[in-house]
Structures are given as C-alpha cells and as structure tokens.
RODO-2510 file (C-alpha; in nm, 4 decimals, decimal comma):
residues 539
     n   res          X          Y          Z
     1     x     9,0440    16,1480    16,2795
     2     x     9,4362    16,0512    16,3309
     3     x     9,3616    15,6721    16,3230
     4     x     9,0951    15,7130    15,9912
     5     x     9,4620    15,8712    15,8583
     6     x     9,6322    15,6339    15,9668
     7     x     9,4945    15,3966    15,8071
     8     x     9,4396    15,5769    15,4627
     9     x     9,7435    15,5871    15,4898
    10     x     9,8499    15,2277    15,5652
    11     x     9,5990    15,1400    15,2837
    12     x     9,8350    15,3821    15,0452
    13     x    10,1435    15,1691    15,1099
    14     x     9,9403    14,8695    15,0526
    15     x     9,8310    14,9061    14,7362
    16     x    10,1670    15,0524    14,6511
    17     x    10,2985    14,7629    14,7589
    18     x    10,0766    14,5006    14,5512
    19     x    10,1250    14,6723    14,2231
    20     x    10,5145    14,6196    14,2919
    21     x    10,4854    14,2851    14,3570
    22     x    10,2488    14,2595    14,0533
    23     x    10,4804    14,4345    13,8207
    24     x    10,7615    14,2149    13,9261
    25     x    10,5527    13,9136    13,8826
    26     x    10,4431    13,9739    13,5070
    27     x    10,8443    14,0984    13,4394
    28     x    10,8865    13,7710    13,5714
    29     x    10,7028    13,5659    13,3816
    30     x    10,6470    13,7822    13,1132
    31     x    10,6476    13,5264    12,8607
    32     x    10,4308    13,3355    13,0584
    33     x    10,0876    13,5983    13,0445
    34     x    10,2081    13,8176    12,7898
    35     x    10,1202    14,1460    12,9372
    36     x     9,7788    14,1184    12,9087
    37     x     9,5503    14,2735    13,1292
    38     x     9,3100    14,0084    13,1796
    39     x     9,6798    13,7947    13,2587
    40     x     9,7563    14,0767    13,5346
    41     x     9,4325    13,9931    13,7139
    42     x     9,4537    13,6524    13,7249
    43     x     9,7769    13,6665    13,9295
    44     x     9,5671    13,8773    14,1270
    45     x     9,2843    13,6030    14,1628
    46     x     9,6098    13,3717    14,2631
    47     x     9,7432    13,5969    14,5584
    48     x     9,3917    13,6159    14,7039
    49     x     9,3880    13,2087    14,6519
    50     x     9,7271    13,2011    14,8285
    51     x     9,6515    12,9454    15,0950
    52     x     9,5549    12,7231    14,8304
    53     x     9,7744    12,7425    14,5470
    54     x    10,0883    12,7961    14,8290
    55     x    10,0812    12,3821    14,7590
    56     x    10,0864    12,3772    14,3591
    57     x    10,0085    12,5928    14,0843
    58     x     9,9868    12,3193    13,8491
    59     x     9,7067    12,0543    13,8458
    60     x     9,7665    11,6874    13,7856
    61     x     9,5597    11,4212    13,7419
    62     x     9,3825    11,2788    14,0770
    63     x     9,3659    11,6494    14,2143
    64     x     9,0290    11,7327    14,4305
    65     x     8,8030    12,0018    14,3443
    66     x     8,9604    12,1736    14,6787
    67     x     9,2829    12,2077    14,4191
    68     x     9,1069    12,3486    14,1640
    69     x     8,9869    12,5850    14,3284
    70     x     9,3018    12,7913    14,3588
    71     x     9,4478    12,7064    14,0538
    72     x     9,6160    12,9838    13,7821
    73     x     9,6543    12,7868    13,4387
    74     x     9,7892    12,9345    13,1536
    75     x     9,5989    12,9826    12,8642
    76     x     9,6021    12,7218    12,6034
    77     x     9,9056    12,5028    12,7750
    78     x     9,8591    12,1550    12,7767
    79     x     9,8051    12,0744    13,1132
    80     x     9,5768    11,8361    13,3041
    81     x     9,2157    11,9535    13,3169
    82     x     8,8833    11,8941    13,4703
    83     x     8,8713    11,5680    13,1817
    84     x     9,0681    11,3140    13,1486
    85     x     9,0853    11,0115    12,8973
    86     x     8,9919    10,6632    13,0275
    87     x     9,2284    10,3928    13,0575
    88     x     9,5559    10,6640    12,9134
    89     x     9,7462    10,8402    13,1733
    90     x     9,9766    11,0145    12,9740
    91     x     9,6970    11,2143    12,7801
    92     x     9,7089    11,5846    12,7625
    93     x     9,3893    11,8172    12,8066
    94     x     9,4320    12,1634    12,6669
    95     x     9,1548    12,3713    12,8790
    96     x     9,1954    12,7470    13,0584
    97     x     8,9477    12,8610    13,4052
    98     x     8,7633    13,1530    13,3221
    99     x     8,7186    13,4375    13,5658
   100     x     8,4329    13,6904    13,5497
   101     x     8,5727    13,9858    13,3744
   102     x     8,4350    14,2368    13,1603
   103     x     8,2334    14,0404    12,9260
   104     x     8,0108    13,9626    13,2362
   105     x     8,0725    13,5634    13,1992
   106     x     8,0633    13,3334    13,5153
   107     x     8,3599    13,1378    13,6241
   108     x     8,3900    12,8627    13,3462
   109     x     8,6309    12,6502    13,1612
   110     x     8,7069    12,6046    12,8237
   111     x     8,7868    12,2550    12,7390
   112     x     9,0100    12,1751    12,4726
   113     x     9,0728    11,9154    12,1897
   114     x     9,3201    11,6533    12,4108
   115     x     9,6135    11,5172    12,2655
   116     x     9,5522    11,1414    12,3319
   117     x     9,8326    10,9945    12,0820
   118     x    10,1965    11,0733    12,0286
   119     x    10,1102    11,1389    11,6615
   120     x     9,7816    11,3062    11,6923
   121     x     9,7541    11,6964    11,5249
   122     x     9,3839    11,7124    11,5372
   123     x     9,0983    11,4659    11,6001
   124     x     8,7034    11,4155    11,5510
   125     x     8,4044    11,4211    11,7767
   126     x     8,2370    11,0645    11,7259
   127     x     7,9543    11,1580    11,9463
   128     x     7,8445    11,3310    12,2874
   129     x     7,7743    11,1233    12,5760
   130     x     7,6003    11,4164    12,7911
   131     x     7,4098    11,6937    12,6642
   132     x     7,4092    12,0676    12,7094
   133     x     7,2208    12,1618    13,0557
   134     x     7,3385    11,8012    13,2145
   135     x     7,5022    11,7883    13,5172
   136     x     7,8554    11,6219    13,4980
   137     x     8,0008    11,3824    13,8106
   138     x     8,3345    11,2698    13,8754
   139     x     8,3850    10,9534    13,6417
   140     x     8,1179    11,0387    13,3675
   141     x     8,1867    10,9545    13,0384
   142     x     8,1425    11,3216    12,8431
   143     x     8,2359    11,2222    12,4730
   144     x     8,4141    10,9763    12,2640
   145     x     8,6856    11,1197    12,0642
   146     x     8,7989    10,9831    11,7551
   147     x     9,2313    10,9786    11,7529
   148     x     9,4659    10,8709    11,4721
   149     x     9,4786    10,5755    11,6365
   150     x     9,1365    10,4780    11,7631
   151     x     8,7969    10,5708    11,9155
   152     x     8,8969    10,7162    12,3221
   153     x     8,6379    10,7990    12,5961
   154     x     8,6767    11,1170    12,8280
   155     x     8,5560    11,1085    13,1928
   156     x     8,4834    11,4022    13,4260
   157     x     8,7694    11,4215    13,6908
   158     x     8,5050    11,7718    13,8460
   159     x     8,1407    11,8050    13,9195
   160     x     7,9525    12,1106    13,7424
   161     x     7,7014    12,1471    13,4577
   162     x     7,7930    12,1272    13,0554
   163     x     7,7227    12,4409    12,9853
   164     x     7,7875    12,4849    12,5950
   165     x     7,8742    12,1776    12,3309
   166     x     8,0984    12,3969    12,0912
   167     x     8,1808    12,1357    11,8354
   168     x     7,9002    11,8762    11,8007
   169     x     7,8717    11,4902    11,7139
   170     x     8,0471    11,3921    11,3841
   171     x     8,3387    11,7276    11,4166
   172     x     8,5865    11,6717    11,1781
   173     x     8,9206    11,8024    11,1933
   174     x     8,9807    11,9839    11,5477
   175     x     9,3009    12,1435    11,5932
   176     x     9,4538    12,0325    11,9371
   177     x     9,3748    12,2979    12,2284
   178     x     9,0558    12,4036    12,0083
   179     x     8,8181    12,4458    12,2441
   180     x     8,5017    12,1737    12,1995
   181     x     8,2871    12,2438    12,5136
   182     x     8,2339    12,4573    12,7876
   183     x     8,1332    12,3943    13,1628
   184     x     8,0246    12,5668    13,4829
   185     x     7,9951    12,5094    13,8631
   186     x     7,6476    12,6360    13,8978
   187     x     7,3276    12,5431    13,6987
   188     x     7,1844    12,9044    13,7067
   189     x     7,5177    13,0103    13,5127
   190     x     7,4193    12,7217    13,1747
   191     x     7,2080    13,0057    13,0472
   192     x     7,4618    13,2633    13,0194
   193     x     7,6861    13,0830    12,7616
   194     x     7,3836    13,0327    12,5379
   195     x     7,5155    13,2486    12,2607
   196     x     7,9183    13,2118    12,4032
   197     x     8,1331    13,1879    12,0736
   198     x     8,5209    13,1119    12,2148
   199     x     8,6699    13,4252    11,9665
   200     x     8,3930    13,6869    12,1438
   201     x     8,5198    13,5181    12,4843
   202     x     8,9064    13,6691    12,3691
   203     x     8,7686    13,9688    12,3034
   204     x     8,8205    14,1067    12,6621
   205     x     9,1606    14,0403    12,6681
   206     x     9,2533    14,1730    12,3281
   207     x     9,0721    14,5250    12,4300
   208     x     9,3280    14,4973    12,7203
   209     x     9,6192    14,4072    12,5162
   210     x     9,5260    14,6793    12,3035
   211     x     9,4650    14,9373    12,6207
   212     x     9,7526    14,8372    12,7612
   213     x     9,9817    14,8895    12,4064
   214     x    10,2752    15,1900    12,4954
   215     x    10,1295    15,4719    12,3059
   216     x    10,3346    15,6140    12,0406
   217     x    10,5133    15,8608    12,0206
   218     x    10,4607    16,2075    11,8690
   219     x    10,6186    16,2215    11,5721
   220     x    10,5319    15,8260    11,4940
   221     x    10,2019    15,9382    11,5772
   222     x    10,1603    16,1611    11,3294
   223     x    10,3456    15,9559    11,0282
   224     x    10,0478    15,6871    11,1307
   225     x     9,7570    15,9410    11,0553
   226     x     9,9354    16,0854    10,7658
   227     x     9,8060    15,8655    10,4575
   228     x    10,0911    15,7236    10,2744
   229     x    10,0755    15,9395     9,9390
   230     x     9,9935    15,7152     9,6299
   231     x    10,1931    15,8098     9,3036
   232     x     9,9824    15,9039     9,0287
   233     x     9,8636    15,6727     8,7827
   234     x    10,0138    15,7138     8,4336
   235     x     9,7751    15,6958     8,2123
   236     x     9,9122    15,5970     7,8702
   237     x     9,7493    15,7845     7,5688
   238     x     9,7098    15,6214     7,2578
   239     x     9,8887    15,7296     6,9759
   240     x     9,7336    15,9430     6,7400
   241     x     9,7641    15,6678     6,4438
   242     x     9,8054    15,3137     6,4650
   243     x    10,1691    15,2397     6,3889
   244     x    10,2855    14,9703     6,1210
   245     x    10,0185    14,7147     6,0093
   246     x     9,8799    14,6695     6,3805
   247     x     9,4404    14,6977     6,3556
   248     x     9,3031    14,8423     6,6569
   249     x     8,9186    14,7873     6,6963
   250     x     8,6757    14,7725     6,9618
   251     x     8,5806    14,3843     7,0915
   252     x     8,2728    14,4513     6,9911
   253     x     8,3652    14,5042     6,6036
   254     x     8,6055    14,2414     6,6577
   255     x     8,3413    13,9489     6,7059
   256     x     8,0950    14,0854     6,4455
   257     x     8,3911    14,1097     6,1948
   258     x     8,4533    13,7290     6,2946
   259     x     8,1036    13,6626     6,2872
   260     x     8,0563    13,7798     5,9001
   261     x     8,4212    13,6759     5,8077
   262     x     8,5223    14,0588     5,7362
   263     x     8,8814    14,1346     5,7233
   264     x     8,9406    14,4102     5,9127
   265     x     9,2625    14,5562     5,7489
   266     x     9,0280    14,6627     5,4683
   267     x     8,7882    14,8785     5,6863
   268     x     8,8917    15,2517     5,7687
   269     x     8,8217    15,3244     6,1237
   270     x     8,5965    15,6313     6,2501
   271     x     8,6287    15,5961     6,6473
   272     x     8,8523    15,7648     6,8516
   273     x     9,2150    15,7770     6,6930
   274     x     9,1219    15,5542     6,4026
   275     x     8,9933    15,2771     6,6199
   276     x     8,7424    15,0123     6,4096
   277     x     8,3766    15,0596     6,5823
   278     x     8,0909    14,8178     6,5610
   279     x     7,9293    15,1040     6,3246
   280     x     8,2188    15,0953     6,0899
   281     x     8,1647    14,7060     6,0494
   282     x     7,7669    14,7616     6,0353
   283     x     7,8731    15,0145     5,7383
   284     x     8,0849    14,7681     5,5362
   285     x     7,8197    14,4883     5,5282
   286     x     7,5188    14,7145     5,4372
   287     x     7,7783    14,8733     5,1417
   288     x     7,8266    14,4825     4,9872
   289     x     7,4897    14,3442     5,0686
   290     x     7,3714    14,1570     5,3338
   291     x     7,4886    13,8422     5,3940
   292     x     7,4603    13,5438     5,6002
   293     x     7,7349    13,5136     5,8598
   294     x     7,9759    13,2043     5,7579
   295     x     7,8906    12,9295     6,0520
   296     x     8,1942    12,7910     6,1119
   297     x     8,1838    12,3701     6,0786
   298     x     8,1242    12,2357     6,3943
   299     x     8,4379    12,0146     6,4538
   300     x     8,2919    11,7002     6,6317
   301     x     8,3640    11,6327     6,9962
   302     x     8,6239    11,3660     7,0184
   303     x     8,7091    11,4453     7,3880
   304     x     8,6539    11,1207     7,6454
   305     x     8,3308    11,1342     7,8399
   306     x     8,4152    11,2879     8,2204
   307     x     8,4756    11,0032     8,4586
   308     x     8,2506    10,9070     8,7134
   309     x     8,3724    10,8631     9,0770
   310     x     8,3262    10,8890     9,4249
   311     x     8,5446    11,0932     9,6994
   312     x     8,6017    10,8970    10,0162
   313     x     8,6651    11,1093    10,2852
   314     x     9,0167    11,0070    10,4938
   315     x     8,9806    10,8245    10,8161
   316     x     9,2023    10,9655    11,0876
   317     x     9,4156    10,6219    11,1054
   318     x     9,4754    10,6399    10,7123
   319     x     9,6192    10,9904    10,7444
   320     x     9,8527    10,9242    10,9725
   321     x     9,9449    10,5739    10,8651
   322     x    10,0438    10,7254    10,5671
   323     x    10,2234    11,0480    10,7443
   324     x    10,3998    10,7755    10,8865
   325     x    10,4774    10,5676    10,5886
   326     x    10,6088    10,9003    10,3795
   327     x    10,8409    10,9612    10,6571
   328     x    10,9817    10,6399    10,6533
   329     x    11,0332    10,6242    10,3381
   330     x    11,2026    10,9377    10,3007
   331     x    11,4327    10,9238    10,6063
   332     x    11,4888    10,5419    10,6280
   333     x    11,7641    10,3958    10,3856
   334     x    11,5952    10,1014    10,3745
   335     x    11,7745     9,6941    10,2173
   336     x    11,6092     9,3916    10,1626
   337     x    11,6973     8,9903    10,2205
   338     x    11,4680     8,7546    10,1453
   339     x    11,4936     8,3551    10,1950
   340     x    11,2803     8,0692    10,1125
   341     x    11,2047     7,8619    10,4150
   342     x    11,0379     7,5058    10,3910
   343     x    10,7432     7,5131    10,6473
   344     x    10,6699     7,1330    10,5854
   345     x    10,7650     7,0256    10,9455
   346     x    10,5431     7,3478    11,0897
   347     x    10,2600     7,3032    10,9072
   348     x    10,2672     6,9431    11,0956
   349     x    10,3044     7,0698    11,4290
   350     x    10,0474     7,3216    11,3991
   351     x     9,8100     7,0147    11,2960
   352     x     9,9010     6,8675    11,6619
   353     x     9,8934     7,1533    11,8083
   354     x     9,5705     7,2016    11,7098
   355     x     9,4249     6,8825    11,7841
   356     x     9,5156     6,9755    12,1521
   357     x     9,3211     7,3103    12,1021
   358     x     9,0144     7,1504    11,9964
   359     x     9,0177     6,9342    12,2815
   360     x     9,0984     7,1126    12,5651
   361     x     8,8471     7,4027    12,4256
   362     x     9,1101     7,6783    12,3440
   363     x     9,1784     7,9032    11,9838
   364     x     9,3251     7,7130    11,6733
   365     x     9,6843     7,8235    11,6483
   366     x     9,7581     7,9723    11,2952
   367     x    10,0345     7,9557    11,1089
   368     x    10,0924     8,3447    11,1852
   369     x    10,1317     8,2275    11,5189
   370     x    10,4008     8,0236    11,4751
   371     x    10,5340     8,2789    11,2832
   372     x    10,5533     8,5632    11,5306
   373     x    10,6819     8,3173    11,7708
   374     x    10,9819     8,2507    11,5510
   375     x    11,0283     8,6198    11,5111
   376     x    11,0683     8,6929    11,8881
   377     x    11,2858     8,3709    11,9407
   378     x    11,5161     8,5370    11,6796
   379     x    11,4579     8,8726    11,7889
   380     x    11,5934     8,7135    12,1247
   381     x    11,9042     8,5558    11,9321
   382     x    12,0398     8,8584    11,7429
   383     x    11,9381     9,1047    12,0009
   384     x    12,1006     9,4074    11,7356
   385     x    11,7703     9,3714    11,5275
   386     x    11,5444     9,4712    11,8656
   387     x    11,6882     9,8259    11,8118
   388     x    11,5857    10,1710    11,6728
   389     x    11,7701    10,4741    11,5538
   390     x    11,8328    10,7750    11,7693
   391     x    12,0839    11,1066    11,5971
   392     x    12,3060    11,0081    11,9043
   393     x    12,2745    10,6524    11,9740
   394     x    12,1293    10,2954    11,8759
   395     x    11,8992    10,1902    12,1709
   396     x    11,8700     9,8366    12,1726
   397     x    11,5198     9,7215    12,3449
   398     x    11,5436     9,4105    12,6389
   399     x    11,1784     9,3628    12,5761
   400     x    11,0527     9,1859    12,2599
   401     x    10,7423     9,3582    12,1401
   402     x    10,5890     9,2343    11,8000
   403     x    10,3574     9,4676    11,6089
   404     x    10,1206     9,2887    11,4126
   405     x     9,9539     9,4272    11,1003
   406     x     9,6088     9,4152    11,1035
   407     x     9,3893     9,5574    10,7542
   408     x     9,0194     9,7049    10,8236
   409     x     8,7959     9,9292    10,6765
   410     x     8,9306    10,2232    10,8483
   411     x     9,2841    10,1420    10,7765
   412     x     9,5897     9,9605    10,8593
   413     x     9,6374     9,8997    11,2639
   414     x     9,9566     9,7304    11,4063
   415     x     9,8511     9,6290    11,7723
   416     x    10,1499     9,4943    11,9919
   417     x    10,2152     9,1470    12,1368
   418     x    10,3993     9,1928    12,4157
   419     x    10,6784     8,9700    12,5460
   420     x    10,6593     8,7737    12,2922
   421     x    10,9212     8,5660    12,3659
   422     x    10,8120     8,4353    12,6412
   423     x    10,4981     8,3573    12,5781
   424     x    10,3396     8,0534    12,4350
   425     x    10,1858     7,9635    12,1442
   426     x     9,8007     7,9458    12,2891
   427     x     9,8758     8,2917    12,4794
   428     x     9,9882     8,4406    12,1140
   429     x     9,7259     8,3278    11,9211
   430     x     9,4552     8,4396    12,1596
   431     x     9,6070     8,8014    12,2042
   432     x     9,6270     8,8249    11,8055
   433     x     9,2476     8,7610    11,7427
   434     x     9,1597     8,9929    12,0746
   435     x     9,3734     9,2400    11,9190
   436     x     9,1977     9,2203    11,5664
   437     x     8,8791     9,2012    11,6774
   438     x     8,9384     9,5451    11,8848
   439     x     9,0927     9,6901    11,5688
   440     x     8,7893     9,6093    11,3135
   441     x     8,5795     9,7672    11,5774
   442     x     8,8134    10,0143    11,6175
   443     x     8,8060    10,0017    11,9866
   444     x     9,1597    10,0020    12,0139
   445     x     9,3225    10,1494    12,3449
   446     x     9,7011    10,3397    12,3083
   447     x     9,8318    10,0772    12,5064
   448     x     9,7616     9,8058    12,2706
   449     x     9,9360     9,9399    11,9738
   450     x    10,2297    10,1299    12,1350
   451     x    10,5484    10,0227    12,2505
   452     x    10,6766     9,7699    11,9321
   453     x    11,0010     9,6840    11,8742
   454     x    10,9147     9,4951    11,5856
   455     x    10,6770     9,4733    11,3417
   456     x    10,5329     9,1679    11,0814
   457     x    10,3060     9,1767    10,7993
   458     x    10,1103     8,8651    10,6420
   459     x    10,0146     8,9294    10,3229
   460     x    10,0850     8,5211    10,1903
   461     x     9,8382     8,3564    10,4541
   462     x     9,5160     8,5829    10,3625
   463     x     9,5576     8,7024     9,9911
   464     x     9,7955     8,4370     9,8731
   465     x    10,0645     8,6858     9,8137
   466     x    10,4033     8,5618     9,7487
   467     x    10,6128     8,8052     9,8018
   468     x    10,6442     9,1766     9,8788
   469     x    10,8716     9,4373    10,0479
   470     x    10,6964     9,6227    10,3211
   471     x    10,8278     9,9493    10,4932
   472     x    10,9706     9,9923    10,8121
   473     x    10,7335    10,1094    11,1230
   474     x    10,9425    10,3804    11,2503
   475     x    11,0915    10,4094    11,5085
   476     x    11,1623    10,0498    11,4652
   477     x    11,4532     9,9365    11,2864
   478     x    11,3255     9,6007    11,1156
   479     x    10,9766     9,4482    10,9720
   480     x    10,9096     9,0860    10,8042
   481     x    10,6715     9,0480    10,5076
   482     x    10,5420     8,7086    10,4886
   483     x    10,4454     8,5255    10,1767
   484     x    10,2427     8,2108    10,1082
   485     x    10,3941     7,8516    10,0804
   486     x    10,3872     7,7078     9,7732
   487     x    10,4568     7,3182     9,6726
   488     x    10,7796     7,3159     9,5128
   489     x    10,9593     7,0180     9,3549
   490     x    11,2949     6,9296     9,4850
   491     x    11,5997     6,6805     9,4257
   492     x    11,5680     6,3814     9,6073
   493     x    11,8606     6,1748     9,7045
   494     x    11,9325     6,0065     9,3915
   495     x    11,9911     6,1416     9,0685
   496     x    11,6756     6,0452     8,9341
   497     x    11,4655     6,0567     9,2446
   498     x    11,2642     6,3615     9,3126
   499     x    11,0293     6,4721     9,5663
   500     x    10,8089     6,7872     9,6350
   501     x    10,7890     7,0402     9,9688
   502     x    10,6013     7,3375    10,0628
   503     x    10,8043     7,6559    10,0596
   504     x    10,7306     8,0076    10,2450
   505     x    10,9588     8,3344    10,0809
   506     x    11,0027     8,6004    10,3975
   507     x    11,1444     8,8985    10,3237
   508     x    11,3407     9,1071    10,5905
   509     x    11,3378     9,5069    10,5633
   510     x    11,5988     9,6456    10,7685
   511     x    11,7573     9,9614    10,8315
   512     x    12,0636    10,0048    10,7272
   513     x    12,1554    10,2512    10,9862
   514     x    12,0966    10,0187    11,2601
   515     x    12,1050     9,6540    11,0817
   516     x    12,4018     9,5261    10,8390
   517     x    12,3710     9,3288    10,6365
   518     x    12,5879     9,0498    10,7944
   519     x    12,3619     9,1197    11,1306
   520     x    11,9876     9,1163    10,8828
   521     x    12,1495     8,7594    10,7291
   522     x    12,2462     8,6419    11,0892
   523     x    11,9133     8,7055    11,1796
   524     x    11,6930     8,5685    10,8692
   525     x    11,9253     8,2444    10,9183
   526     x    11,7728     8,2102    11,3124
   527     x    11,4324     8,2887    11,1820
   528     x    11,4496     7,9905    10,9342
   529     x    11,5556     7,7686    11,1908
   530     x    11,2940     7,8232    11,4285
   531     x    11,0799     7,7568    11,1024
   532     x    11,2059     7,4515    10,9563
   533     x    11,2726     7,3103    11,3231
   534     x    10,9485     7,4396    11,4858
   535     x    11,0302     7,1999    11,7826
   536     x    11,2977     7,3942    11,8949
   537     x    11,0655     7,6824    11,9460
   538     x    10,8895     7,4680    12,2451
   539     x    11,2274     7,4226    12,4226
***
C-alpha cells in the first residue's frame, strides 16, 4: 500500500510537472500555435517524439521518412513537405501533419498549393499524374502544376497512399497554402477521407479555440444576452390634405391615368386622405365615355445592334506579365535614346558565318544573334548599364545575363542567356531556339528565365517593325527594342555621287535612376560599334 502511494503520488508531480512545461511552452511561442487546443497537443505529440525531433524540428528537403516521423510543423507555414518540385530547389510546399484528434481522422497531411516562382500568388492544376487510392514512392511524379511562369512537375520526397485529390485536373486559381490533396501512411486509412472537406477538418480546432476562450465576465455576460433595444420606428402619417398643387394617387391609378391620357389634377380623390384610387380613374372614364387608350407612337429603335464577342480566359503568364509591366511602368521613370546603326557589314558576316554552319552541320546564326552578342560585349564595356535599383544601393551585376523576349500563345516569355559574353555565336544561337522551343511548349523550367540582367526585344526581324519603345523588365535597369533595317540612300563621296545602305533604328530604355543619360549614350555608342564592326565582336 505505501509504494502504490508512492507512486500516485510521484505520478501527481508528474503531470504537474508537464502541464508547467506545457504552459511555458505555448507562452513561449504563443504566436507560434495560437492557443489552440489542438496546438497544445501537438507539442505534446513532440515531447513524446523527443528522441527524434531532439535533432530538428524543421524538415528540409532530402530528410528520411525516419525525420518525419517526429516532426511538429506549423500550420499553414511554408516549409518543406513530403513534395517537392523537380528540377527547383528553392520551391516552397505549404502542407501541415495531421494527428488523430477528435474528428476521428488518421494521421495525414494536407498538401498545399507550392509557391514555385518568386511572383507566383496562386496557380492551376494542369492535370494529376496519380490517382486517388494509388500508392505514392519516393520520386513519383504526383501532378503538374501550372505557375506564372510555366508548367512544373511535383515528385514524392515520402511513401504512403493519395488519399483524397481536393482540387482536380484543370483547377483554376488556387490560393498558395490552399490545400489540393491529401495523403496517408496506410492503405486501410484512403477510405476514411472519402467525404474529408479541409474546412470540416478545422472544425476540431475551432471547437477548441472556442472551449478554450476566457469566459466572460458577469456583468459582460449579461450585456451579451441582453438584446440591444431597437428605437422605434417613426412612422410618418400623411397629412390630412395634400398641400399646394402636389397629386397623390395610388401607382395603380397612376398607369391607367397614363394609359387613357387623363390628367389627374382634374379628378377628386376618394381613398384614404384624398389619395386618387384606380376606382376614381375607372369613374372619370365611364362619366365621358369610353374611349380607346392613346398608344403612344412607337419611336423607332435607332440604338446599335449588341456586339458580338468572345471572353478569353487569362493565362497565368499574361497576368503576371502584365502585373509586372503595370509596376514598371508606374515605379520606373523611364528615357529613351535611339540610334540608327548601318548593319551592312553584319548582314555579310552572318552570310559567312553561315556558310560554315551549313557545313559543319550546326544552327544558322540569325541576325538576333549577332545582336545579343553585341549587347553583352557592351554590357561588358559600360558595366553601369548591368545594374538594377535597390532603395539603398545600385547593385551592379559581374555576370552578363540577356533576357530574350519570346511571343506565344500563352504570352510573352523572356528566357535567359547566360554569360553571354563569353559565349560564341553558335553557342547563342542554339540556346535561343532551345529556349523558344521550351517556351511555345511552355515547358519552361525557373532556371531558364530567372536571373537577367538585361533584357532585348525584336520586334523589326519578325513583324517588320521599325521602331518602338519597350518597357523595362524590372528589376533590371535597361532593355533594347530592335527594329528592322531598311535600305536607305546616302551621300557618297562626291557631291553628286550617291549610294544606298541598309539601316537598323535600336532604341535603348533605361532607367533613369540607375542609367544617365551620358552613361545610356556611352553605351548605345559601344553597341553600334560592335554592329557596324561585327569583326570586332570575334576578337
């Protein structure tokens, strides 16, 4: 009997002692669970997992399902979970464990909506690689998702069983951290999240938020029950005659009166408080005859016929493309220069150049080619044009990175050359038409369109445009519109001796912020002779 005390006792203290350290733990990190009941027990799930989460509480990417195991995440932060996008390390997977609780649910996990872009709000579900029931394995592909920016597979980092597809193929418009699917460890658990809805999943943990609210007190208590008093209506009576020359009638006598073109000033009223009635109307007409009602002319419809058109739905690249664009606009004092170069000299090189192609089996070399190669060679020159705005500095980029502008049927991509100036010719002109290919098919990975210090945009070569002022791809400082060439005549040496050359109009936008003027002239002026001395670009 005194050691079964004992140890009731001992137990006493013991539990005394856990909700201490529990109520220090949640005034700890308060903000971190919020007070909420369901919170409270998870930090108890993480003391009994103590050998395993004494090594991290946080899961990264490459963690083993050992890990996992004695993981605590926090609801809805976006952390590395059980997915993870192919081929994009810096993605973010918004996804919370679920512990059985009392709903009666298994251990699960909700997976959210990943960010897989720096400008991606929300994305779309292009279609589901694994369906509900299927067992998952480390390095399955789960889904394609469908990002500002392109079309992104997710992989399975954890073995289990897709329990529930939440959001289906074709989802438009999913909020990051909204959660798309749902998955399990064992396949006996699938059928329990037949009917699992993520709100009625909360619902738990608001009836403990709401159990665990301080109750009020007394006198608070009873203001709440006491129903706020609502002032009486005043009802407004009518006078007992109508005042000056106003007519009151019903609506009623109103439209009859208009039907049979019946002044009503010349009618006595016999409703309430000498209001007109439809029988006091009725009366009038029967006491002058009947008559036809006057049918007003029918005035003949000279409105325009209603347009006929078609809503096209926006892709996920146009809407941020043109986020994009606003905000540059708006924020970016932008100038322009723009300078006729002669391209006579290029346009023969790129004929030799492409001779050697042909022979030795590799792409043509266009003259978009040549012309990002100039760019970078400049870029290299007047290094204050490689730069981008920051509120407390100019950050001036040692890598030369050209954007290229690239027009499909989803929108406008700008895919990234990089090192530009230090690659050749042959090496640029077969990353450009990789890179377009990928971006018609929209097959585009982050990697190939991030990271540009500089951006240009043919509009000359394709569409015969001549010239045009395009806007700055922030965060970048500068972009170059290119027009077409044109034959142009020209004075030759002698007074009377004249003589014709092609001519190409490229127009610099700079920011003002980062580029002068002086500095945007300095740099047009290397540009053009890269462009008129092409040679000097093979040095």
């Amino acid at each position: 009997m005194a050691y079964a005390s004992h140890l009731f006792q001992h137990s006493k203290k013991l539990r005394i002692h856990q909700r201490a350290d529990l109520a220090r733990w949640l005034s700890n990190d308060s903000q971190l669970f919020g007070g909420k009941r369901n919170d409270a027990w998870a930090v108890i799930e993480k003391r009994r997992y103590s050998s395993a989460a004494a090594n991290s509480t946080v899961m990264s990417f490459g963690a083993s399902k050992k890990d996992v195991s004695g993981t605590i995440m926090k609801v809805g932060s976006p952390i590395a979970g059980p997915l993870f996008m192919k081929d994009f390390a810096c993605s973010q997977v918004h996804w919370k464990r679920g512990f059985s609780s009392d709903s009666g649910l298994p251990p699960h996990q909700e997976i959210g909506m990943p960010s897989l872009s720096p400008t991606m709000t929300e994305g779309n579900i292009a279609r589901w690689l694994k369906k509900e029931g299927d067992k998952i394995s480390t390095g399955e592909v789960l889904c394609e998702v469908e990002t500002d920016k392109a079309t992104v597979e997710m992989e399975c980092m954890e073995e289990g069983y897709l329990a529930k597809i939440l959001k289906g193929d074709g989802s438009k418009e999913i909020k990051l951290g909204e959660v798309i699917a749902i998955t399990v460890e064992d396949e006996e658990d699938i059928a329990k999240f037949k009917d699992y809805n993520p709100s009625a999943s909360g619902s738990g943990a608001t009836s403990a938020n709401e159990a665990s609210a301080p109750t009020p007190p007394a006198s608070q208590k009873e203001e709440v029950e006491k129903p706020a008093s609502l002032p009486e209506p005043k009802i407004s009576k009518p006078s007992a005659a109508p005042d000056g020359d106003r007519t009151f009638a019903s609506p009623l006598a109103r439209k009859l009166a208009e039907d049979h073109n019946v002044p009503l000033s010349s009618i006595k009223g016999t409703g309430p408080d000498g209001h007109i009635v439809k029988a006091d109307i009725e009366d009038y007409l029967a006491s002058r005859g009947k008559e036809a009602p006057v049918t007003k002319p029918v005035a003949k419809d000279t409105s325009a016929p209603a347009l006929d058109y078609v809503d096209i739905p926006h892709s996920q690249i146009r809407k941020v493309t043109a986020s994009r664009l606003l905000f540059s606009k708006q924020t970016i004092p932008h100038y322009y220069l723009t300078v006729d170069t002669c391209v006579d000299k290029l346009m023969g090189l790129r004929s030799q150049l492409n001779s050697i192609q042909e022979t030795s089996g590799g792409k043509r070399i266009s003259v978009n080619d040549l012309v990002i190669k100039a760019a970078a060679l400049a870029l290299r020159k007047v290094p204050q044009c490689n730069s981008s705005w920051t509120d407390n500095y100019i950050r001036q980029y040692n890598n030369v990175n050209i954007n290229v502008a690239v027009q499909t049927d989803n929108g406008l991509y700008v895919p990234v050359i990089r090192d530009a100036d230090k690659k050749g010719l042959s090496k640029i002109a077969d990353e450009v038409k990789n890179l377009a290919q990928k971006a018609k098919e929209n097959s585009l990975k982050p990697e190939d369109y991030e990271g540009g210090t500089f951006t240009v945009s043919n509009l000359g070569g394709p569409f015969g445009i001549k010239q045009f002022c395009a806007i700055i791809n922030p965060p970048q400082s500068g972009i170059l519109a290119i027009g077409s060439a044109e034959k142009r005549v020209i004075p030759g040496s002698g007074p009377d001796d004249f003589k014709s050359a092609s001519f190409m109009s490229v127009t610099l936008s700079c920011d003002h912020r980062v580029i002068d003027g002086a500095i945007g002239a300095e740099w047009l002026k290397a540009f053009k002779g890269y462009i008129e001395n092409p040679e000097s670009m093979l040095l």
